[in-house]
BABABA-929977 format. One record per residue (C-alpha): residue number from 0; x, y, z. Coordinates in nm, 2 decimals, padded with zeros to 4 digits. Each point is the difference from the previous one (the first is absolute). Layout:
N
<lumfi i="NUM" c1="X" c2="Y" c3="Z"/>
...
END
This chain:
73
<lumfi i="0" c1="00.24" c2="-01.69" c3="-03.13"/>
<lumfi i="1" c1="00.05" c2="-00.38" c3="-00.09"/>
<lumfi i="2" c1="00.24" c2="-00.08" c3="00.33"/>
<lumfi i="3" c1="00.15" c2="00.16" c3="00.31"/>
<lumfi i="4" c1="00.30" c2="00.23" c3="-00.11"/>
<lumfi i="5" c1="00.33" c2="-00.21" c3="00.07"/>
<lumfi i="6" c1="00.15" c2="00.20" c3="00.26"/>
<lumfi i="7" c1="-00.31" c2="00.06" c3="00.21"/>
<lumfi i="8" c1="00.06" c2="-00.19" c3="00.31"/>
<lumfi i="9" c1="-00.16" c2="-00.35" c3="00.07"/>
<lumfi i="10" c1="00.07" c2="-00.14" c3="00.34"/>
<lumfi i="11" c1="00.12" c2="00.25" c3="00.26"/>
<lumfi i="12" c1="-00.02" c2="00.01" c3="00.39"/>
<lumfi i="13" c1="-00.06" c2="00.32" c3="00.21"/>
<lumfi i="14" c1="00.23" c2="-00.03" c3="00.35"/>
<lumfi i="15" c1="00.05" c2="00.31" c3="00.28"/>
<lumfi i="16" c1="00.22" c2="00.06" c3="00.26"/>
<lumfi i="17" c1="-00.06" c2="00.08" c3="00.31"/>
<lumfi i="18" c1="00.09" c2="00.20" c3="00.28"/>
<lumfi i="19" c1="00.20" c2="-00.30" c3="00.18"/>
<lumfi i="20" c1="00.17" c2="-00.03" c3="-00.40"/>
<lumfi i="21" c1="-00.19" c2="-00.34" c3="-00.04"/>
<lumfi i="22" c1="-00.10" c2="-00.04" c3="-00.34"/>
<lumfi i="23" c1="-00.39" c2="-00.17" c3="-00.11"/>
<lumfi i="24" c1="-00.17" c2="-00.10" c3="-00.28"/>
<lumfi i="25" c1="-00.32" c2="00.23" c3="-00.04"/>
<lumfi i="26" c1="-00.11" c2="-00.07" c3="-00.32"/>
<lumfi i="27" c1="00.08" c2="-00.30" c3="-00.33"/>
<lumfi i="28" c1="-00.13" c2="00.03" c3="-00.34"/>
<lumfi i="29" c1="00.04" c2="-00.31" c3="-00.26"/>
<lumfi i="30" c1="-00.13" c2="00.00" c3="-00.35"/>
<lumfi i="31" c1="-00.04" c2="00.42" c3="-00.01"/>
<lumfi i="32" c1="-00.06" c2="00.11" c3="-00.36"/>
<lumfi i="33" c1="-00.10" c2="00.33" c3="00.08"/>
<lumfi i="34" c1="00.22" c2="00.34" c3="00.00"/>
<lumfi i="35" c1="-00.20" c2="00.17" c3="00.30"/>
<lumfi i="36" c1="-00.03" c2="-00.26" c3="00.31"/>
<lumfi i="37" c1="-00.20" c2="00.15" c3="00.33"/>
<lumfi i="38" c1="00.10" c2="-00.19" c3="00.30"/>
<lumfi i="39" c1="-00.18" c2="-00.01" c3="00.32"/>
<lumfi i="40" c1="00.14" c2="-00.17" c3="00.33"/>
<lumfi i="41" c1="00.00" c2="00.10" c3="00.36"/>
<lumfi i="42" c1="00.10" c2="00.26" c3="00.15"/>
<lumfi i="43" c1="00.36" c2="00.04" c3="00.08"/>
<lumfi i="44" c1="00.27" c2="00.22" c3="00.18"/>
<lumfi i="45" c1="00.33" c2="00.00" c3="-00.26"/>
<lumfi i="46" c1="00.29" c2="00.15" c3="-00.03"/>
<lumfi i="47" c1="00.03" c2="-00.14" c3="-00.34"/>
<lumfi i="48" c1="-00.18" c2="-00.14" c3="-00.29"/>
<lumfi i="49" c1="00.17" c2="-00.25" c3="-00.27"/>
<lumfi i="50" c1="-00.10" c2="-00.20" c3="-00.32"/>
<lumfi i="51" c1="00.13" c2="-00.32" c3="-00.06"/>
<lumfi i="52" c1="-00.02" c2="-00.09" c3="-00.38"/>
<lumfi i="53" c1="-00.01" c2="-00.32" c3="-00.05"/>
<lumfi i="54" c1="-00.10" c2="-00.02" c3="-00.42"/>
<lumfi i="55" c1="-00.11" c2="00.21" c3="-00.24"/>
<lumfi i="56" c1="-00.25" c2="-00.07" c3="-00.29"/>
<lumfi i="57" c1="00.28" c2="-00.09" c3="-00.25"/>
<lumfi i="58" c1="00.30" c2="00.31" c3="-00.02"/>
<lumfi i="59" c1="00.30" c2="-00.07" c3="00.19"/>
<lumfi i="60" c1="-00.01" c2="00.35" c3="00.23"/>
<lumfi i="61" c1="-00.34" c2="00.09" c3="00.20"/>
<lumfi i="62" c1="-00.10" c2="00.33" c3="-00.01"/>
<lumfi i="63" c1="-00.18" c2="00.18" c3="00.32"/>
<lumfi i="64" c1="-00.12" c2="00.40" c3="-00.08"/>
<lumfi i="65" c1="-00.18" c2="00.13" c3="00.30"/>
<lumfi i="66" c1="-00.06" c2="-00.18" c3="00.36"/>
<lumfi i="67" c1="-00.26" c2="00.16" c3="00.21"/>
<lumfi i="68" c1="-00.08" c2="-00.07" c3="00.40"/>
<lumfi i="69" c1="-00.26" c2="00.15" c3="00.16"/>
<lumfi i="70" c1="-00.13" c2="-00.05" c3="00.34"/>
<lumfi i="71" c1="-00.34" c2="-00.12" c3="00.17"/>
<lumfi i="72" c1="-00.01" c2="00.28" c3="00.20"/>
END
């Protein structure tokens, strides 16, 4: 492979919400070129987990095919 594929995602942030609805920032990623990305942060109670795509490596649409959370328990 010469470059990253275009619509592999670039720069994306990682926010949950919690239990009071508040929503963080867990997790940012700049200058990704990779299709498999393995995040660690701290531990966290959420009642929801989203992606924010901010650019992809060229295409116009970003494409996301599996998310996985585990927990540290």
């Amino acid at each position: 492979m010469r470059a990253a594929q275009p619509e592999t995602v670039r720069d994306y942030s990682v926010h949950v919400t919690d239990a009071k609805g508040e929503m963080k920032e867990v997790a940012a990623v700049r200058g990704n070129h990779q299709r498999l990305n393995r995040l660690r942060f701290e531990p966290v109670t959420a009642k929801s987990v989203r992606i924010h795509i901010n650019a992809t490596n060229g295409a116009d649409d970003a494409r996301i095919f599996e998310v996985r959370c585990y927990s540290a328990a």
